[in-house]
C-alpha positions in Angstrom: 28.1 -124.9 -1.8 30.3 -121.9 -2.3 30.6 -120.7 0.8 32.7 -124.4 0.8 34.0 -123.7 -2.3 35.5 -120.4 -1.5 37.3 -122.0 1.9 39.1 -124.5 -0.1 40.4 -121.9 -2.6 41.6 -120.2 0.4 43.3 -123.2 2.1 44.9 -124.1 -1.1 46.0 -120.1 -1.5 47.4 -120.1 1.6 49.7 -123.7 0.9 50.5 -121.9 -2.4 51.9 -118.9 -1.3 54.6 -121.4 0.1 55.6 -121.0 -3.1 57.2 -117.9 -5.7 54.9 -118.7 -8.1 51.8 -118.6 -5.8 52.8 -115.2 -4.0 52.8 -114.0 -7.5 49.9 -114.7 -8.3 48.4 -113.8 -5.2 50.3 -110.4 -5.4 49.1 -109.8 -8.8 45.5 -109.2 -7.7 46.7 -107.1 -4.3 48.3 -104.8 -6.8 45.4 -104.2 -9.1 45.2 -100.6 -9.5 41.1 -101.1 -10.2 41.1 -101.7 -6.3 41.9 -97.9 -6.2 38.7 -96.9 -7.1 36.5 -99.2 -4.7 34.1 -96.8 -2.7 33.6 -96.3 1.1 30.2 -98.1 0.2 32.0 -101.1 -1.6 34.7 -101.5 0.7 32.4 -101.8 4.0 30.0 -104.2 1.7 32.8 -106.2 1.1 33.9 -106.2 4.8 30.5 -107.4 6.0 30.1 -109.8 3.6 33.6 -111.7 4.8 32.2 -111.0 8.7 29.1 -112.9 7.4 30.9 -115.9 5.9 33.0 -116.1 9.0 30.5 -116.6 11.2 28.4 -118.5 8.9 25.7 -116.3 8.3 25.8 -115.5 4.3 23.0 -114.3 3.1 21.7 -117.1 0.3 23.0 -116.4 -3.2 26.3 -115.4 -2.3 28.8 -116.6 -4.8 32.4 -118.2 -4.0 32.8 -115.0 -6.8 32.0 -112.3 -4.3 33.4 -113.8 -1.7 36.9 -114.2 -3.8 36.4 -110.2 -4.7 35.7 -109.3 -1.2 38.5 -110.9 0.1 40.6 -109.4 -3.0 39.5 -105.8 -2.4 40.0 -105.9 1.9 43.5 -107.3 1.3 44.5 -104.1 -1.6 43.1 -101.9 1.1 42.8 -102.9 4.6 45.9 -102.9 6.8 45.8 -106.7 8.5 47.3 -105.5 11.6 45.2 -102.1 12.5 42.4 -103.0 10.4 42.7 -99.4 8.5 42.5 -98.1 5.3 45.8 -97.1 3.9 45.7 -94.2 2.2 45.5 -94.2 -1.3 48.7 -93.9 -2.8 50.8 -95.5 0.1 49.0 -98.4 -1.2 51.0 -101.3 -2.9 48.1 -101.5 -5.8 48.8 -97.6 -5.9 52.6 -98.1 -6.0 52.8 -98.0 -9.9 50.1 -95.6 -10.8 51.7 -92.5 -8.5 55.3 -93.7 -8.5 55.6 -94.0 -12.2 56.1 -90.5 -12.7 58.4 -89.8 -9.8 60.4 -92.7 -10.9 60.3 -91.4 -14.6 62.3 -88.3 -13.3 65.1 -89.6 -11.9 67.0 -90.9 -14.5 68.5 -87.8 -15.7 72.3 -87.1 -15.0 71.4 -83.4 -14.8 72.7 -82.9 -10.8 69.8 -80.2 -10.1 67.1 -81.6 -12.0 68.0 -84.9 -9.9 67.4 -83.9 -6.5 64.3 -82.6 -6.6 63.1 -85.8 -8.3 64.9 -88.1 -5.4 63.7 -86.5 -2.7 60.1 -86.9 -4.2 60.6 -90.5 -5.0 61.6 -91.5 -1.9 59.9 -89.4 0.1 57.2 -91.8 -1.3 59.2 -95.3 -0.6 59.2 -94.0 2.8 55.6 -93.1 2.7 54.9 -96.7 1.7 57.2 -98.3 3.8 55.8 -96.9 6.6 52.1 -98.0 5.3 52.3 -101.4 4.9 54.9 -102.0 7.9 54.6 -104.5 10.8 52.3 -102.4 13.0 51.3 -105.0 16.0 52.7 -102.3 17.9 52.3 -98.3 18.1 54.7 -95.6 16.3 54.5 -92.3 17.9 54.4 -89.2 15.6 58.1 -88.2 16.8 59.6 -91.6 15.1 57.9 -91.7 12.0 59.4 -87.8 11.5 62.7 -89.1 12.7 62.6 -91.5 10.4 61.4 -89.9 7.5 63.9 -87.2 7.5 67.0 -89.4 8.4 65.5 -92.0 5.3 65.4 -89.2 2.9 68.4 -87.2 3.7 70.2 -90.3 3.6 68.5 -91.2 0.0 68.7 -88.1 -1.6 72.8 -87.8 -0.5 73.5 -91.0 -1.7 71.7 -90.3 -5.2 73.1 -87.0 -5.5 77.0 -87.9 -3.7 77.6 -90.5 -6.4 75.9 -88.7 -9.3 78.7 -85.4 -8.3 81.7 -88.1 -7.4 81.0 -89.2 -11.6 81.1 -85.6 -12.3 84.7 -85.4 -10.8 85.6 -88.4 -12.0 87.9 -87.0 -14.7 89.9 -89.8 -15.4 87.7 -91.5 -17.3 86.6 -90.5 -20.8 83.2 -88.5 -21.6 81.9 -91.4 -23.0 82.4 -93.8 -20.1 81.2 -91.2 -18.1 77.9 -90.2 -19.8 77.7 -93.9 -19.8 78.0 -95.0 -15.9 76.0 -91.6 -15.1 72.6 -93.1 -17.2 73.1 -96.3 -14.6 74.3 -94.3 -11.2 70.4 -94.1 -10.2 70.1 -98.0 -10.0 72.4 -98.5 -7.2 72.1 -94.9 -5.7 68.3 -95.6 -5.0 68.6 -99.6 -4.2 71.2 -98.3 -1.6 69.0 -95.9 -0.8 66.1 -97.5 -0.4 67.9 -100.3 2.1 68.0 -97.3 4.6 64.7 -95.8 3.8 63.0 -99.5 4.7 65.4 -99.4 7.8 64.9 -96.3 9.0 61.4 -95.7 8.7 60.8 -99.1 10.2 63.7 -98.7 13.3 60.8 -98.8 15.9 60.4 -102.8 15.1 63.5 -103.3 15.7 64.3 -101.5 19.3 60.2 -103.2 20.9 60.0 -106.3 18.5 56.9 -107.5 16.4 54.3 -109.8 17.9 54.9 -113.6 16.8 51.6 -115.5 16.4 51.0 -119.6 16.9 49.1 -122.2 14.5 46.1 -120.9 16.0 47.2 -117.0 15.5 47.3 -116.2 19.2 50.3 -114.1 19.5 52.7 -115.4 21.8 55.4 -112.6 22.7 57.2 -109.7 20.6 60.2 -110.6 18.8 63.6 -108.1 18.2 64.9 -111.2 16.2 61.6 -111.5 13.8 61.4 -107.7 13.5 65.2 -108.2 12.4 64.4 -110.9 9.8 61.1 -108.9 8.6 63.2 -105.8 7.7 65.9 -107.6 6.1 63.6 -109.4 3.9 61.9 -105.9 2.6 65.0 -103.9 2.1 65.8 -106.9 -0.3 62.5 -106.7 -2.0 63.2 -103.0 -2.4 67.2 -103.8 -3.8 64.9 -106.1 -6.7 62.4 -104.0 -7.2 64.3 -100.9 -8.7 66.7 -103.6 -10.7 64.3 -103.8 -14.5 63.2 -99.7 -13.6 66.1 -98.5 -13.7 68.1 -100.8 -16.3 65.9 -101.9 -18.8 64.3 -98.2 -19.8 67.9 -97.2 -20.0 68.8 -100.2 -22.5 65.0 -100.0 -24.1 65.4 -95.7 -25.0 69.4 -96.0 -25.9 67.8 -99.0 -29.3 65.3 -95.8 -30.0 67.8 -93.2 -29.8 67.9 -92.4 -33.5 64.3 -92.9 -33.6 63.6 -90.4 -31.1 65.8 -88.2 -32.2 63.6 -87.8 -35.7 60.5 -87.9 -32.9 61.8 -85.7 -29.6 57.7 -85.0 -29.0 57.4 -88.4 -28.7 60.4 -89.1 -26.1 58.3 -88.3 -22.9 55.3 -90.3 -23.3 57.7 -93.5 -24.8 60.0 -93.3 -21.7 56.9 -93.0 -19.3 55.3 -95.4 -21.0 58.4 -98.0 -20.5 58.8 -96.8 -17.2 55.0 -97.9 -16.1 55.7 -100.9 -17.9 58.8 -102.0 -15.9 57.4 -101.3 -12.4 54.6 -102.4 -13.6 56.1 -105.9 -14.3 59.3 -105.6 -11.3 56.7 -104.9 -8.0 55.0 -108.0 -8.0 58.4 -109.9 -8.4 59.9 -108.4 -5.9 57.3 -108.6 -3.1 56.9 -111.9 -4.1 60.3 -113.0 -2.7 59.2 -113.9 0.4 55.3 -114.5 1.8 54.0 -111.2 3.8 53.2 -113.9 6.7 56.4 -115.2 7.5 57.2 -118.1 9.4 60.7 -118.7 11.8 61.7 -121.5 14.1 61.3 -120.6 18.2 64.4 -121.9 18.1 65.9 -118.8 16.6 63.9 -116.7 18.7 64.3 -115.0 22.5 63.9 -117.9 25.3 60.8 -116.5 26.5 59.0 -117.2 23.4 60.1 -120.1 23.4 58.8 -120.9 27.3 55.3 -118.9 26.1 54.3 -121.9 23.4 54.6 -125.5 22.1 54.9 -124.9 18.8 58.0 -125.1 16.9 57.3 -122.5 14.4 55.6 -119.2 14.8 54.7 -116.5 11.6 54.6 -112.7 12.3 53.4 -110.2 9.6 56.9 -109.6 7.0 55.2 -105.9 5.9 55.5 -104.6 2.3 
């Protein structure tokens, strides 16, 4: 029936986000920006609908369709550790659609017309860093601020420090320097966003992350896993800017002359490239690694290893 039919497309799901190629697919329909405009209704429909085929009471005439939807639309909005809706555009399938424009903005070489654009951009990294965290265990108001304002300030001085050291840089000619300045955002804001991710998700690393067995009982909290977890994200967020930030810049300099005979035209063409390079880059780069993450108890503290007989454990990576 499909109530079988879905449960084997999620068993083989599951053994093919083992691989790249599987996360990307799965992460393909988590980022679906159509998820965005799911109602209240929907969303709790959808939500009773997978409590029903969990406990095996589907209403008849339920297709392994719904159920695959459901299941789609919970995931793009539900948190898996709290069970909450993350707000809307701290949402990975909302990443593109209200970072787009920030991101747009930021590849200017203009010094003032660069800050305000950094801040805003990664005051929205850490926005959704913070969202789609590790949150087995409580962040109090105080450490979210602190982390916000140390990620940010540390963002926007890295943007802005480099973008004023290429300024000075007066040993190289105009044209080298007009040149680096189009690229300084690329590593400005993947350096950046390493201590956004890190910052904003310090708690994890100072009270751990709860490590869960075969059967998903958790079995301690982890400083090592919360270590790994982090890593693994802030690499995801070094990818993620890579095609943003390069290929518009390579993609606008071929329609230079062309844009020079059209300069209405040069907004909407560089948004438009924009949206279609984050578009493209975000599921590739949270595709890197699976969001439930698996480590030996080996690696871990002894008392995990004393608290269960498996050799493996997974804890929830974040986005």
């Amino acid at each position: 029936n499909d109530a079988k039919t879905f449960q084997c497309i999620s068993v083989l799901c599951c053994l093919l986000q083992g691989s790249f190629l599987g996360r990307l697919r799965h992460f393909v329909d988590i980022i679906d920006p159509r998820t965005l405009f799911v109602s209240e209704k929907q969303l709790k429909d959808c939500i009773q609908l997978l409590d029903d085929y969990k406990h095996g009471t589907l209403p008849p005439g339920v297709s392994s369709h719904q159920l695959w939807e459901a299941q789609k639309i919970k995931q793009a909005i539900i948190h898996p550790d709290t069970g909450e809706k993350i707000f809307m555009p701290f949402r990975m399938s909302g990443y593109v659609p209200f970072g787009t424009p920030i991101v747009s903005r930021t590849q200017t070489s203009l010094l003032w017309f660069l800050l305000f654009p950094q801040w805003l951009n990664q005051s929205h990294n850490a926005c959704v860093n913070y969202a789609n965290r590790n949150a087995t265990k409580p962040t109090p108001t105080s450490k979210f601020l602190q982390g916000y304002a140390g990620a940010v300030t540390s963002a926007v001085s890295i943007a802005v420090g480099l973008n004023v050291l290429i300024k000075n840089a007066n040993k190289l000619s105009p044209a080298s320097r007009t040149i680096i300045q189009r690229f300084v955002p690329f590593p400005a804001v993947a350096t950046a966003n390493i201590c956004n991710v890190a910052l904003m998700r310090h708690s994890e690393l100072s009270e751990g992350i709860d490590v869960m067995d075969n059967n998903g009982n958790v079995v301690g909290s982890s400083k090592v896993a919360a270590r790994h977890a982090i890593m693994e994200t802030a690499f995801t967020r070094v990818v993620l800017p890579m095609p943003i930030f390069v290929l518009p810049t390579i993609i606008m300099s071929y329609l230079e002359s062309f844009l020079q005979r059209n300069r209405r035209l040069m907004l909407p063409i560089h948004s438009f490239v924009c949206l279609l390079t984050f578009s493209l880059s975000l599921p590739v780069a949270i595709s890197l690694f699976p969001q439930m993450s698996e480590i030996e108890v080996s690696r871990l503290e002894p008392e995990i290893a004393v608290a269960t007989e498996c050799k493996s454990v997974t804890y929830n990576k974040g986005l």
